[in-house]
N, C-alpha and C positions, 0 to 999 in steps of 0.2 A: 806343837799345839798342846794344851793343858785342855786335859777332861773332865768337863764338871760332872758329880754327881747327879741326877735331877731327883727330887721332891715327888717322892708317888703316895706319901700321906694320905692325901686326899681317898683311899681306896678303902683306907680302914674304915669299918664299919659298916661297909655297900656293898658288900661283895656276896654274896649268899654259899655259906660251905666252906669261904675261909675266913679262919680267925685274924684277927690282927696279931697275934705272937707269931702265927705261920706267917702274916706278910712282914712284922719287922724280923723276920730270921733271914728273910728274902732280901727283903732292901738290905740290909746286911753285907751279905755276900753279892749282891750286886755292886755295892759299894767298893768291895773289895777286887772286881775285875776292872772297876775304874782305876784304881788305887794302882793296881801290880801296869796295868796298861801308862798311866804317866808316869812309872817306874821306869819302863823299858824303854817308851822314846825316851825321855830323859839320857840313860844310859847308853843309847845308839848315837846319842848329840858327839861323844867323846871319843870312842870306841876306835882301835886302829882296826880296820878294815881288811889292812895286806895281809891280819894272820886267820881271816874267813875261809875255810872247808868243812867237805862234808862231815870228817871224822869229829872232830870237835872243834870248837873256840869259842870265845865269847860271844864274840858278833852274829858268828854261826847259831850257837842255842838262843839267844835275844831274835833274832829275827825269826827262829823257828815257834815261838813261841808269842809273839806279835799277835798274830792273826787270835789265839786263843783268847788274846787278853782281849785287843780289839771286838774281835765278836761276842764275846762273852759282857762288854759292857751293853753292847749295841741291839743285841738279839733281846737281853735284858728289859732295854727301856723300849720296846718294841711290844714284848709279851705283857708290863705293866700298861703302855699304852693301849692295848688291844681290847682292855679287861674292864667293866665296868656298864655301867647306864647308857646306853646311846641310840635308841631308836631300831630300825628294823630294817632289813635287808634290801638295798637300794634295785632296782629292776634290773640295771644290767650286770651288774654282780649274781644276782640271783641269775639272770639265763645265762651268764658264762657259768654258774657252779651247776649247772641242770643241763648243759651242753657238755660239759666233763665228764660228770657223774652221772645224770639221769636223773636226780633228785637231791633237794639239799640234805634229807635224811640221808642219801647212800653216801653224800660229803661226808657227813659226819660222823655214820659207822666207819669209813675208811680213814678219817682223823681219828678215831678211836683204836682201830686196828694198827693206824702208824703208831699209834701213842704206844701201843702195849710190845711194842716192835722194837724200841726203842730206852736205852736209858737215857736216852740226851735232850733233844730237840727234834720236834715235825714244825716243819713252815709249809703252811700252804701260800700258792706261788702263783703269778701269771705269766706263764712260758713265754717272753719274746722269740723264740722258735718254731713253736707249731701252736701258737695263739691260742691255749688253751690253760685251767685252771690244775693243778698238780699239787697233791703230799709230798711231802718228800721229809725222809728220817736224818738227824744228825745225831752219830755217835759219839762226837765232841763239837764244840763250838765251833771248829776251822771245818770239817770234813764232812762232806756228804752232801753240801750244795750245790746243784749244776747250776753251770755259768746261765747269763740272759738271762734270768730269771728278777720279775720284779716279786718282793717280797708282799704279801697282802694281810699275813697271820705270822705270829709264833706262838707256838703254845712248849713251854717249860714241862719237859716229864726227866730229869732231874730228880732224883728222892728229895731232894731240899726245896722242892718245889711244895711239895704234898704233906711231907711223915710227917708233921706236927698233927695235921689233922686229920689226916685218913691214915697213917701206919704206913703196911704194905697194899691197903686196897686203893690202887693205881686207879682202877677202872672207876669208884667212884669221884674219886679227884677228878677224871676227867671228865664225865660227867656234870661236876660242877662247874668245869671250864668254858665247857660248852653254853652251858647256859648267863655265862659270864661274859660271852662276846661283847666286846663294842660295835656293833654294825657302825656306826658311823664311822669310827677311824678306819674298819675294813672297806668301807663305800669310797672314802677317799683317799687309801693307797689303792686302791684298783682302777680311780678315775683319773689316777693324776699321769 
């Protein structure tokens, strides 16, 4: 499968707190997890298999290395998709973040608290497990996900997410994230 770039243009200049130099550094390097990910299938299409183990080989580091690229495309256009104008918190999304938490403020200090938790990625998630709404921190793109889990948010805390326009002040970058929601695409990966 060949993975296309997608087009998040549209965000320049709507976004309240980030610049557009901070989002084309972003699209950028979003680019570039697409880019290394049809690298690697590509190179797995050829690859002799029988010299795969743990210690090394090609095949071995290429597939260890898959997932990074893979999520790192996909988490990407997830957290672009997330971001922008979209209306306001659908009812049952709101009483599942308020049967979780207790309140969408205490979601969002604890989105906060994961962000500052974290140098990689928090998704907030809707546990196929115990049917409830969940943070959860990723210290790389592959690692930190539990299984069952339907995706509903990503939020990028990543420095190449922010340091254009907030530096080291993480906390206000998120801050502007939060106010950056798209309720409607989070309304309908929570209802689908």
């Amino acid at each position: 499968m060949h993975h296309i770039q997608k087009d998040f243009s549209h965000l320049k200049g709507k976004l309240a707190g980030f610049s557009d130099a901070q989002l084309d550094a972003h699209f950028t390097l979003y680019g570039g997890y697409v880019k290394k990910l049809n690298e690697i299938e590509e190179k797995l299409k050829g690859i002799d298999r029988a010299l795969a183990n743990y210690s090394y080989g090609e095949y071995s580091e290429l597939k260890r290395r898959e997932a990074v690229a893979f999520n790192g495309s996909y988490l990407h256009e997830m957290y672009f998709d997330n971001l922008g104008e979209g209306g306001s918190i659908s009812a049952e999304l709101k009483a599942a973040i308020e049967a979780s938490f207790g309140s969408i403020e205490a979601w969002e200090a604890d989105l906060k608290a994961c962000g500052g938790s974290t140098p990689g990625w928090v998704i907030t998630t809707f546990s196929q497990v115990d049917k409830t709404v969940h943070n959860y921190i990723m210290f790389e793109h592959h690692i930190g996900l539990p299984v069952q889990q339907k995706i509903i948010m990503t939020m990028d805390c990543w420095e190449h997410a922010f340091m254009i326009d907030y530096g080291i002040k993480k906390a206000d970058y998120l801050t502007a994230f939060i106010k950056n929601i798209n309720w409607k695409v989070l309304n309908e990966r929570f209802a689908v």
